[in-house]
C-alpha positions in Angstrom: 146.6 173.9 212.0 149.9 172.9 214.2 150.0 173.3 217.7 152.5 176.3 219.3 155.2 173.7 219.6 155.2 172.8 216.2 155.1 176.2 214.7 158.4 177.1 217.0 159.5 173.9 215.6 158.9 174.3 211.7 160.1 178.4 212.3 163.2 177.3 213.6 164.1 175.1 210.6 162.8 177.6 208.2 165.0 179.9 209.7 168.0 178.3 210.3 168.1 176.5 206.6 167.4 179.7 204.8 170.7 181.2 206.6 172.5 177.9 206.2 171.0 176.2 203.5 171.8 173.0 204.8 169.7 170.3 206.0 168.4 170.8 209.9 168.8 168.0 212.6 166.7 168.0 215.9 170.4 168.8 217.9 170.1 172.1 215.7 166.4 173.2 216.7 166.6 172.0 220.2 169.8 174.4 220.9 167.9 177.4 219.0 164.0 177.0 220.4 162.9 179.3 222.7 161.7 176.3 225.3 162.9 174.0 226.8 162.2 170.7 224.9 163.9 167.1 224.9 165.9 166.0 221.5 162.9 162.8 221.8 160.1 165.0 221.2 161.6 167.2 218.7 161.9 164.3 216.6 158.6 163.3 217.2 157.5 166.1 216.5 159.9 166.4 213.2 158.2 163.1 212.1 154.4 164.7 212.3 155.6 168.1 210.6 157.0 165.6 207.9 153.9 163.6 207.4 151.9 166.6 207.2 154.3 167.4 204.2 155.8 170.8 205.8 159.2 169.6 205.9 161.1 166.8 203.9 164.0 164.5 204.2 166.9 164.3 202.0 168.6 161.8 200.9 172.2 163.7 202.4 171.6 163.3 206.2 168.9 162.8 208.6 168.3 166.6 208.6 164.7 168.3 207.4 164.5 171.1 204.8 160.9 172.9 204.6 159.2 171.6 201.8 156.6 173.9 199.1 153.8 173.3 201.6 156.2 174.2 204.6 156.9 177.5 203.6 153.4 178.7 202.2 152.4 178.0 206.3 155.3 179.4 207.6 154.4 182.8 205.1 151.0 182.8 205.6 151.0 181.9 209.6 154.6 182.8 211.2 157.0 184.9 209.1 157.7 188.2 211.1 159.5 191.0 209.1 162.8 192.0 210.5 163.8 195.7 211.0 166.3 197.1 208.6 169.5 197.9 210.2 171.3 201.3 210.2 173.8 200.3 207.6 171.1 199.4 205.2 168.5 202.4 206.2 171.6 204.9 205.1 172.6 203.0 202.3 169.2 203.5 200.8 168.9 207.4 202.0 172.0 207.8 200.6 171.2 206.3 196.9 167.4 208.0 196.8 169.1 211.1 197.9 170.0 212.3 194.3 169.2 215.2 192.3 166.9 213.0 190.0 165.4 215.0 186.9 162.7 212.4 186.1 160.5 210.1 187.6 161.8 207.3 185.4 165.4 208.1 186.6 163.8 207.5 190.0 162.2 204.7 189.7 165.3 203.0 187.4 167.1 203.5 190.7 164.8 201.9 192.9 165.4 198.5 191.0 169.5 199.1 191.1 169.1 199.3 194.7 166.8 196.2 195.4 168.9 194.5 193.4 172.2 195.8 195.1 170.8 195.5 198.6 169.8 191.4 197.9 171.7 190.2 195.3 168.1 188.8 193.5 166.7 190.2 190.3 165.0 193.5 191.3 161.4 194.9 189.7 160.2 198.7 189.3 157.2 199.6 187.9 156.3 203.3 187.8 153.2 204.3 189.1 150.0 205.0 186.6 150.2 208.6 184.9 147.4 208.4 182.7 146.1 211.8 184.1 149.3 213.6 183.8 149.1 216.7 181.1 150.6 217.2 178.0 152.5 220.2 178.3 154.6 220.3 174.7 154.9 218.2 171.8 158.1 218.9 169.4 159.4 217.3 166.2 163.5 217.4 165.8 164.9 216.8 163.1 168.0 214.6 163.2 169.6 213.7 159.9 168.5 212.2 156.2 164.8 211.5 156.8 165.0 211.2 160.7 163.3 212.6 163.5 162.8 212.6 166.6 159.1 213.4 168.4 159.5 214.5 171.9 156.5 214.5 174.4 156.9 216.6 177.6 154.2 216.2 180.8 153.3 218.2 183.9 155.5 216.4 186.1 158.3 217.0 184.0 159.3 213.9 182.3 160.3 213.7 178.9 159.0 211.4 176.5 160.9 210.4 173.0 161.1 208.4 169.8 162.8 208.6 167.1 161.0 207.8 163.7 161.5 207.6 159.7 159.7 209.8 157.5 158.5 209.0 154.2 159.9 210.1 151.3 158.5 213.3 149.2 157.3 214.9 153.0 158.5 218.5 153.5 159.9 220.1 156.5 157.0 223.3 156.3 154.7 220.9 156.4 155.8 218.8 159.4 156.5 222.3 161.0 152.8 223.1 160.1 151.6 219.7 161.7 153.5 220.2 164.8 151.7 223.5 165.7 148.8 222.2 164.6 149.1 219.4 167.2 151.0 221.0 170.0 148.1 223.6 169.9 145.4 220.7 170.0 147.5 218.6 172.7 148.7 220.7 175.2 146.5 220.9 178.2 145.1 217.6 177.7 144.9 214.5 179.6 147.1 211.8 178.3 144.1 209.6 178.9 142.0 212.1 177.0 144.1 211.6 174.0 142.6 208.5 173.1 142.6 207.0 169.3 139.8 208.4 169.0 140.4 211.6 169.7 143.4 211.7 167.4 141.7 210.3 164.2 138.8 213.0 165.2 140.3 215.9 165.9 144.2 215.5 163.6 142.6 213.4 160.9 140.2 216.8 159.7 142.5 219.3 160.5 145.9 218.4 159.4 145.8 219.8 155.6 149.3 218.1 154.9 149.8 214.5 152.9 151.0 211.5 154.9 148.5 212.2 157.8 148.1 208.9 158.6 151.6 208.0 159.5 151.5 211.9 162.0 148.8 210.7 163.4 150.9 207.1 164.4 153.6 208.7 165.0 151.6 210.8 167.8 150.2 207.8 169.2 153.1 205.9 170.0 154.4 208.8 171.3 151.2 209.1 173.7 151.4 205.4 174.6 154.8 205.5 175.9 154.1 208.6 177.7 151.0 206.7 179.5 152.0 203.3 179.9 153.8 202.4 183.4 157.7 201.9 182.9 159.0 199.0 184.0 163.0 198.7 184.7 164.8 195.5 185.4 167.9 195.1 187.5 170.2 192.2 188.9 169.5 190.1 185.4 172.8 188.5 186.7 171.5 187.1 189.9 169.4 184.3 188.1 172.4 182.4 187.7 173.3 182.2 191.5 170.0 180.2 191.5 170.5 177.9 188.2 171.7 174.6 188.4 174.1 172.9 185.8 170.7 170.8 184.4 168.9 174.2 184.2 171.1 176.2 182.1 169.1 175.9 179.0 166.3 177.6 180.8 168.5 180.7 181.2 167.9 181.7 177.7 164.0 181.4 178.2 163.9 183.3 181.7 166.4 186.2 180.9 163.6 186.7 177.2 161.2 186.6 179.8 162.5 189.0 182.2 163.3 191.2 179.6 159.4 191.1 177.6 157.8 194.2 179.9 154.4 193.3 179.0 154.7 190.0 180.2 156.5 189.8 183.3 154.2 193.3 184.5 151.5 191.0 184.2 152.8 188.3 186.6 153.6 191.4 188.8 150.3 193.1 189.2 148.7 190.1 189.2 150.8 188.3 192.6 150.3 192.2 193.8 146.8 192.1 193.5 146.7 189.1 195.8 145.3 189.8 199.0 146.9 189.6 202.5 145.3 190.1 205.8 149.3 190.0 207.4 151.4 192.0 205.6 152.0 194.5 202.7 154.1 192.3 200.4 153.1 189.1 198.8 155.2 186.3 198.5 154.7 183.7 195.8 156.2 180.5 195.7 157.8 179.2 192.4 155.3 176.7 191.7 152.3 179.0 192.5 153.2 181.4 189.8 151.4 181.0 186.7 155.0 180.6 184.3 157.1 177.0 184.4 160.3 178.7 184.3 159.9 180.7 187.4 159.1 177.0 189.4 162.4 177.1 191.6 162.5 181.2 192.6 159.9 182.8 194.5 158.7 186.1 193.4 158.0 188.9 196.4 156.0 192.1 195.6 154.7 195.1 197.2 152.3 197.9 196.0 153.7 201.7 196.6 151.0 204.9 196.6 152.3 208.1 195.7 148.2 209.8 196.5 146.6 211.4 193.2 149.7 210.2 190.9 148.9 206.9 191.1 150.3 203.6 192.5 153.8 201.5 191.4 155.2 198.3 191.7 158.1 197.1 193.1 159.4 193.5 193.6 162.4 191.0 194.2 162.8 187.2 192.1 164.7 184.9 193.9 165.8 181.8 195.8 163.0 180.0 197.3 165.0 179.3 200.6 165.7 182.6 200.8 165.4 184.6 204.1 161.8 185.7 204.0 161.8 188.0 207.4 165.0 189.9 206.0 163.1 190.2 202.8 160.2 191.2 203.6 161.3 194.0 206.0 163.3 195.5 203.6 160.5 195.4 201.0 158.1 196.6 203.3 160.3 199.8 204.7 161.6 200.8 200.9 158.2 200.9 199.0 157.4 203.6 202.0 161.2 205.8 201.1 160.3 205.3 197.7 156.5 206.7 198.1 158.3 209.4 199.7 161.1 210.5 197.1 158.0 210.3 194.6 156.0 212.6 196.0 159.2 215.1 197.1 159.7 214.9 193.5 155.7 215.5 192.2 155.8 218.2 194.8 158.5 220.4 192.8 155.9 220.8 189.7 152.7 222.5 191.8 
């Protein structure tokens, strides 16, 4: 551990070079500590901070910039979230005060404003609704041998994919199959549906041909409708934090931005982290389990919404980026968005 003097010491630069981004001399921390200490022993105490391998020199000036190890104490021992200010708190009433129609739509928006509010790459996962119900499944037709299978659920959200029939398969007898499994799924739990259940209960009733490809069809649709969404927003940001030998990672980091399974992985895994300090968990690049995420640092935060389940949301970004701001902002929306969740949940009881 550091003594008080050099925690003030190794906040200050933290501080000061995530606003800046410029290396810190001792001039700079002894004009912004809260004491009263001589330039001498700040650089005394600059060297000790260095050869514990919390701050590092460049090779630009005689200025310090935090190093990896530097900032994991600062987040684990020092950072203090910042309070939002009023032009931010009504910027995000304002956006979350929309007459939304889904939870998706919700949720979609949540990322757009992360992302707007930081100018980082913005994460939101829905929260789990494996125990929603099924309250209608539908078949539309749309043109040659295309349809489209439409799921709806008890909080109002509409599922839908579009699919190609085989050939020789008759409209009566996809109208048929539809009633058939309407009648069988509405009511249900979408985690009662299981595979099981389908090949069970479809497999020796439908009396029509092609039953294995309705009973696929039906699946999918029932996967979509339980897995948790994940939207994506501020895709453009990663370039404010890619230099000119980076670029061919772009490629590699937008694919994996974009692959939902994958980067919901990293997420609820750095969210399952635990932290005695604060709600949202801050990873450092070269603690997260993927290479090409080495220089950001990835910041995420759980959201409840009660019996409906719990979400995700998070912010990739700079690794000198201002972690107090951040994290107060993080820490204040996943509440607002709990909140719109639930106003919304609360229309269908």
């Amino acid at each position: 551990m550091l003594t008080e003097r050099q925690e003030l010491i190794l906040k200050t630069i933290i501080n000061d070079f995530t606003q800046t981004h410029d290396p810190v001399g001792s001039k700079t921390v002894m004009n912004q500590l809260p004491i009263k200490v001589s330039s001498a022993t700040i650089r005394n105490e600059m060297a000790v901070l260095e050869e514990k391998g919390l701050i590092e020199k460049t090779h630009l000036s005689s200025g310090r910039v935090p190093s990896t190890e530097g900032y994991r104490y600062y987040l684990d021992n020092l950072v203090e979230p910042l309070q939002i200010s009023s032009s931010v708190y009504k910027r995000i009433i304002n956006q979350l005060d929309q007459p939304f129609h889904q939870v998706n739509d919700i949720v979609q928006e949540a990322a757009k404003i992360l992302s707007d509010l930081t100018n980082y790459t913005a994460f939101a996962e829905g929260p789990e609704n494996s125990d929603l119900t099924i309250s209608g499944f539908r078949i539309v037709p749309l043109f040659s041998r295309q349809i489209m299978a439409i799921l709806a659920t008890s909080d109002g959200d509409v599922h839908n994919q579009v699919y190609t029939l085989p050939y020789n398969v008759h409209g009566d007898e996809i109208e048929r199959a539809v009633r058939m499994i309407n009648d069988e799924l509405a009511g249900k739990t979408l985690s009662e549906v299981t595979p099981e259940f389908l090949e069970q209960t479809l497999g020796k009733k439908l009396k029509v041909s092609h039953v294995a490809e309705l009973i696929e069809l039906v699946k999918d649709v029932i996967s979509d409708a339980a897995s948790e969404q994940m939207y994506v927003d501020g895709q453009i940001n990663l370039l404010n934090n890619i230099s000119l030998s980076d670029v061919s990672n772009l490629r590699s980091l937008y694919e994996l931005i974009e692959h939902n399974d994958l980067i919901s992985s990293i997420l609820n895994n750095e969210a399952s982290l635990k932290s005695d300090r604060y709600p949202v968990k801050v990873s450092l690049g070269s603690e997260l389990s993927n290479d090409l995420l080495k220089d950001y640092s990835l910041l995420t935060a759980e959201y409840s919404v009660g019996s409906h389940g719990k979400g995700i949301i998070a912010l990739l970004g700079p690794d000198n980026m201002p972690y107090s701001q951040v994290i107060g902002l993080l820490e204040y929306f996943r509440n607002e968005l709990a909140k719109k969740l639930l106003e919304y949940y609360g229309r269908f009881k």
